[in-house]
C-alpha positions in Angstrom: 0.0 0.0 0.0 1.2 3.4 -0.3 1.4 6.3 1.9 2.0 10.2 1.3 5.6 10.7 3.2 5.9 15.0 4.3 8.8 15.8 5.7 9.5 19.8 6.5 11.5 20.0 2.7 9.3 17.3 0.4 6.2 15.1 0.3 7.0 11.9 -1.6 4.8 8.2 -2.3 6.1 5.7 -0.1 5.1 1.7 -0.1 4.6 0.4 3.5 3.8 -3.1 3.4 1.6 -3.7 6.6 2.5 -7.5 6.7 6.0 -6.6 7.3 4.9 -5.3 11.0 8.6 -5.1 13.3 7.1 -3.7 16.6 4.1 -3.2 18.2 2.4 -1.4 21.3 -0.7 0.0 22.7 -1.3 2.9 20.8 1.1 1.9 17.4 2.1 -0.7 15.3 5.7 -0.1 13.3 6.7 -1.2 10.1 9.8 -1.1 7.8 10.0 0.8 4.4 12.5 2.0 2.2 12.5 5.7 0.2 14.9 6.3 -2.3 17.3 3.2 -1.4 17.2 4.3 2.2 15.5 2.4 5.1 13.0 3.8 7.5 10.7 2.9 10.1 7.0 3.6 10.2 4.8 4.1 13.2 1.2 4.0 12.4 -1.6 5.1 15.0 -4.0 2.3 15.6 -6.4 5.8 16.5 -4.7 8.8 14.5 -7.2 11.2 15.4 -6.1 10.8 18.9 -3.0 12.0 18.5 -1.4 16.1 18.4 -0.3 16.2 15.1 0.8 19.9 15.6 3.4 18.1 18.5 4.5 15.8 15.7 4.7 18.5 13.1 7.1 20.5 15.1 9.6 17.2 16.5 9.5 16.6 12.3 10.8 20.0 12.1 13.5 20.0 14.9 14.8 17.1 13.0 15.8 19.2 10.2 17.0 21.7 12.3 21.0 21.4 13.2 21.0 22.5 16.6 18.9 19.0 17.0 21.1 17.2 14.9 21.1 14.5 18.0 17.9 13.3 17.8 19.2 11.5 14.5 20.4 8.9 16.7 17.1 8.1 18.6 13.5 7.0 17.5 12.6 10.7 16.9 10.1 11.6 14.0 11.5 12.8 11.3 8.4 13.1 8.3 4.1 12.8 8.6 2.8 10.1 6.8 -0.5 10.2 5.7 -2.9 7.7 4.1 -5.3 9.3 1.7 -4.4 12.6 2.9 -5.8 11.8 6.6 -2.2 12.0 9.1 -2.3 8.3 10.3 1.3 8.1 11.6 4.9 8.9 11.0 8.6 8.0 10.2 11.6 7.7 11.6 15.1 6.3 11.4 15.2 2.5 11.3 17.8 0.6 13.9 19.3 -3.0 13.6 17.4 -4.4 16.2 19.8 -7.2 16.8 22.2 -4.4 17.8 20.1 -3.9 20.9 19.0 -4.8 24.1 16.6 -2.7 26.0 18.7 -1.7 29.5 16.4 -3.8 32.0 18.5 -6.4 30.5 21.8 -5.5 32.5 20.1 -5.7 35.5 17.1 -7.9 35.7 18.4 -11.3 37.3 16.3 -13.2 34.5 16.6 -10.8 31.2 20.8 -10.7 31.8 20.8 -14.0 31.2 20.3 -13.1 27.3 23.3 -11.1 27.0 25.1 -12.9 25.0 29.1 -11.1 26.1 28.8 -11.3 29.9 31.5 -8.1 30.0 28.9 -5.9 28.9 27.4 -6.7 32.7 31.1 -6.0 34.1 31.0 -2.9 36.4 32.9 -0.7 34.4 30.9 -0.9 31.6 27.6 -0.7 33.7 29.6 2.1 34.9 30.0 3.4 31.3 26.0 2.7 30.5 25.0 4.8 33.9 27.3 7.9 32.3 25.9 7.1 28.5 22.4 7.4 29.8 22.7 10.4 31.9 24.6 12.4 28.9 22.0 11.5 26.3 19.4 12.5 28.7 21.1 16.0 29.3 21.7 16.5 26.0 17.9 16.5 25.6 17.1 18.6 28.9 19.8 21.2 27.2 17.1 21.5 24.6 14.1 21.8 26.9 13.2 18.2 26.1 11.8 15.9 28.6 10.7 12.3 28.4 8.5 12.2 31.7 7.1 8.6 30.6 10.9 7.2 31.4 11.2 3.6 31.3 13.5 0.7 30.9 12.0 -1.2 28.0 12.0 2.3 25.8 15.6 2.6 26.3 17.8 0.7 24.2 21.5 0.1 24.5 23.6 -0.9 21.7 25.8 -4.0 22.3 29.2 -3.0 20.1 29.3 0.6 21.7 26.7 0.8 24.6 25.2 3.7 22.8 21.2 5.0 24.3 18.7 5.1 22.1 15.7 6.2 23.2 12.2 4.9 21.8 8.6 6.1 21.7 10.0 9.8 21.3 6.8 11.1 20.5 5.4 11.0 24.1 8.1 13.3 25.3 7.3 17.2 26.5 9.0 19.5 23.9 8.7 22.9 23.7 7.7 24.7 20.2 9.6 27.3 18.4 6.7 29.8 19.5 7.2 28.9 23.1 4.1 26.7 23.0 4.8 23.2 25.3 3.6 20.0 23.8 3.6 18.5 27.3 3.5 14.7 27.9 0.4 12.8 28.3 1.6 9.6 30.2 4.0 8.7 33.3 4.9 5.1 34.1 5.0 3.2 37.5 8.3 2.9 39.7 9.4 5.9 38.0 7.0 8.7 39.6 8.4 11.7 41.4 7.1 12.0 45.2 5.6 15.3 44.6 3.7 14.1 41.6 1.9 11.7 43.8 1.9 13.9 46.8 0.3 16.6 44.7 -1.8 14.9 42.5 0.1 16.2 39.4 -0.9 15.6 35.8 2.0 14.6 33.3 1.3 17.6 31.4 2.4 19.7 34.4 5.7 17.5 34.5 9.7 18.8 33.2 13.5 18.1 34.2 12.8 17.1 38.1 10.6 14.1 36.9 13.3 13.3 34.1 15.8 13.5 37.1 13.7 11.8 39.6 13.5 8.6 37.5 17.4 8.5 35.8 18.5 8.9 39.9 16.0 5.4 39.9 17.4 3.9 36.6 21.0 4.3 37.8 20.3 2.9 41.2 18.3 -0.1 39.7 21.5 -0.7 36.9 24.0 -0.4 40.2 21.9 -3.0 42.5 20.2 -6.2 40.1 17.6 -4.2 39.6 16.0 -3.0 43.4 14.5 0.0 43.0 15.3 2.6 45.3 12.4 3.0 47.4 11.8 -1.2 48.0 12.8 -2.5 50.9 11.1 -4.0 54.4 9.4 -1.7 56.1 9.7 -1.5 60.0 5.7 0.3 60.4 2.9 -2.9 60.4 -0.6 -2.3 59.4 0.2 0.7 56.5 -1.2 1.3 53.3 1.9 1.6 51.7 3.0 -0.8 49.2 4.4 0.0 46.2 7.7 2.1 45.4 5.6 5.2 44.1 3.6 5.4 47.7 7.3 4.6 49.5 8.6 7.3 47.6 6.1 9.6 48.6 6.6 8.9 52.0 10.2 9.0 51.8 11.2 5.7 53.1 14.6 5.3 51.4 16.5 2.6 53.1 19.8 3.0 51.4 21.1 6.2 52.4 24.3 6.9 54.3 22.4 7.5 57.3 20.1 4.0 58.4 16.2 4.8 58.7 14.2 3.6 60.7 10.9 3.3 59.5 12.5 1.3 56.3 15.2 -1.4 56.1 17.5 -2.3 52.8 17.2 -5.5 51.3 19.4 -7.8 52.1 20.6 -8.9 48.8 21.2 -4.5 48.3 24.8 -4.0 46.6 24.8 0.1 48.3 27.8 -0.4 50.9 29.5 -1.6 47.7 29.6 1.8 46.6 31.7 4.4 46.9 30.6 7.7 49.1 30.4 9.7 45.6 27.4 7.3 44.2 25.8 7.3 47.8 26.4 10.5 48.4 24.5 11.7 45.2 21.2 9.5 45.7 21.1 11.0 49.3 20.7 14.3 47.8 17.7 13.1 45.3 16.2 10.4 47.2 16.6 12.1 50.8 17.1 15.8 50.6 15.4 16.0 47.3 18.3 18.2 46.0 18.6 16.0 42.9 21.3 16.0 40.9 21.1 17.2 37.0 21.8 14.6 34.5 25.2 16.2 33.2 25.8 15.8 37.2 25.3 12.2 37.2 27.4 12.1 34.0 30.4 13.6 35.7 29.7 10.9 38.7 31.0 8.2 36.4 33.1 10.3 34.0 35.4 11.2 37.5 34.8 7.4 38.6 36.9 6.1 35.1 39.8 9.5 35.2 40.6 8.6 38.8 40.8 4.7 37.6 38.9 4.2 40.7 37.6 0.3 39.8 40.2 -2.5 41.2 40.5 -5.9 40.9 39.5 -8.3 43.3 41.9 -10.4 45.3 40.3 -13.4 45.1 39.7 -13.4 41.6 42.0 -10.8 40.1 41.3 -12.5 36.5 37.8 -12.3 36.0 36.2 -9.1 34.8 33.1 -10.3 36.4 34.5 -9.1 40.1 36.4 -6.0 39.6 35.2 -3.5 42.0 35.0 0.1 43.1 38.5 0.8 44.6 38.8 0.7 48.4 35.6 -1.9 48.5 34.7 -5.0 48.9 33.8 -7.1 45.5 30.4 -7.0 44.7 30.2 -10.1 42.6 31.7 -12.3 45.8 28.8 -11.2 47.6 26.2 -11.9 45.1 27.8 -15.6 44.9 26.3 -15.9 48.4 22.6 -15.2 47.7 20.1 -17.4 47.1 20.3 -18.4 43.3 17.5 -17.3 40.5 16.1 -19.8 39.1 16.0 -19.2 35.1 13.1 -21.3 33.2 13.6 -22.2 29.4 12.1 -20.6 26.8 11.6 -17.2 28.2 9.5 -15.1 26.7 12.0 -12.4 27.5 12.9 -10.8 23.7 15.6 -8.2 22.6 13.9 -4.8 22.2 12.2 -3.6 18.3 11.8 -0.4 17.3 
């Protein structure tokens, strides 16, 4: 079938085959076509007139604009496509899915078994993914662009580089060239800032502090197999508070530098592993609620690899899997003492499409 392709410079026929389907979701289904011996995806609306197509206009524009060159390298739209001149979706650049892995796998206990080169979960390179993800993410907030829906399965890390890409681009906040804001319309659970709860905020009132709010969480979650920040056992019996949004909003953070003692960490928790830097920092967000930018939490980890500060263990100075943070213990050796995860066959655990 074709499809009218508009980009800011050109409108051009297209053929999208809608057998060839690559990804799907809630609101989309995404195909692959090519234009003019180059290869694009497709992300058609399953309900189009659902959708702000003024938002979409102006990312398609920003994409031909140089000062957002960057969004190039994410799942950013980059042309309208229409089907019998009614907007029903548009394009953007196409990735080699078998490059990728969303980033809950180099954490989760059960997705990490898929990665196929186990010293992509060493900690220098989960090092190098925490400092990756927070300079992509700034590089956005530089440009007044927030994701606010932030989560794991719409991030994708490439395996030869451990490159972000981010996915689903057109649920972010932007703002317009006219100063208008094309705010977001969803937020995602485990990933909600305190006062959103505590206020009864609407995602289109959200910006940077939600952004920050949930990469503090990310990195924490990449750091310690995946417990989020705000889990833990809780000393008060008989509350109403159960999951990690209503623990967040009631500020029961277990891990900081400084024991609490209405919450206590999880026994299998990696944070004394750290150094005082990394604790340091989620103390500010999660405790003080001073949280750091994302170029901050860049710096983190770019001063972490110039100071060389990861060592090898004594025990097993040979295997990438146990170097640690310098002047601490190795994390790996403890790990080797917990309970074991038990990993069925034929997961239905898949690499990431876009």
């Amino acid at each position: 079938m074709r499809y009218s392709l508009i980009t800011p410079k050109k409108k051009s026929s297209v053929p999208i085959n809608l057998g060839d389907q690559i990804g799907r979701g809630a609101t989309a289904q995404v195909f692959n076509f090519t234009s003019k011996s180059q290869q694009y995806a497709a992300k058609i609306y399953k309900n189009p007139e659902n959708i702000d197509w003024d938002k979409i206009t102006q990312m398609t524009e920003y994409s031909y604009d140089s000062a957002y060159s960057f969004t190039k390298k994410h799942a950013w739209p980059i042309g309208i496509i229409q089907e019998n001149g009614t907007n029903v979706g548009f394009a953007m650049p196409l990735f080699d899915t078998s490059k990728f892995l969303s980033l809950d796998h180099f954490y989760d206990n059960i997705l990490k078994s898929s990665v196929k080169d186990k010293d992509l979960l060493t900690l220098p390179n989960l090092g190098l993914l925490c400092k990756n993800l927070a300079n992509v993410m700034a590089e956005f907030h530089k440009h007044k662009i927030f994701l606010i829906d932030v989560k794991p399965q719409n991030i994708a890390v490439n395996l030869e580089n451990n490159k972000i890409t981010f996915l689903d681009c057109d649920g972010f906040s932007i703002r317009g060239n006219n100063g208008k804001v094309f705010a977001a319309d969803l937020i995602s659970t485990d990933y909600i800032a305190p006062e959103v709860i505590n206020n009864k905020l609407l995602p289109s009132k959200l910006g940077e502090k939600q952004d920050l709010y949930a990469l503090s969480v990310l990195i924490f979650q990449i750091l310690n197999r995946g417990l989020h920040p705000f889990s833990g056992r809780t000393v008060a019996k008989g509350n109403n508070i159960n999951t990690n949004d209503e623990k967040a909003a009631a500020g029961l953070f277990a891990y900081g530098k400084e024991l609490s003692n209405r919450i206590k960490p999880h026994k299998s928790s990696l944070h004394e592993f750290w150094p005082d830097n990394i604790r340091y920092s989620f103390d500010k967000t999660f405790i003080d609620g001073n949280r750091l930018t994302a170029l901050a939490w860049g710096k983190v980890f770019s001063d972490i690899e110039n100071k060389k500060a990861y060592a090898r263990c004594s025990r097993y100075p040979n295997e990438a899997s146990h170097i640690r943070f310098k002047g601490k213990e190795c994390m790996y050796c403890f790990t080797q003492t917990l309970p074991k995860v038990i990993i069925k066959k034929n997961s239905p655990y898949k690499a990431i499409k876009s």
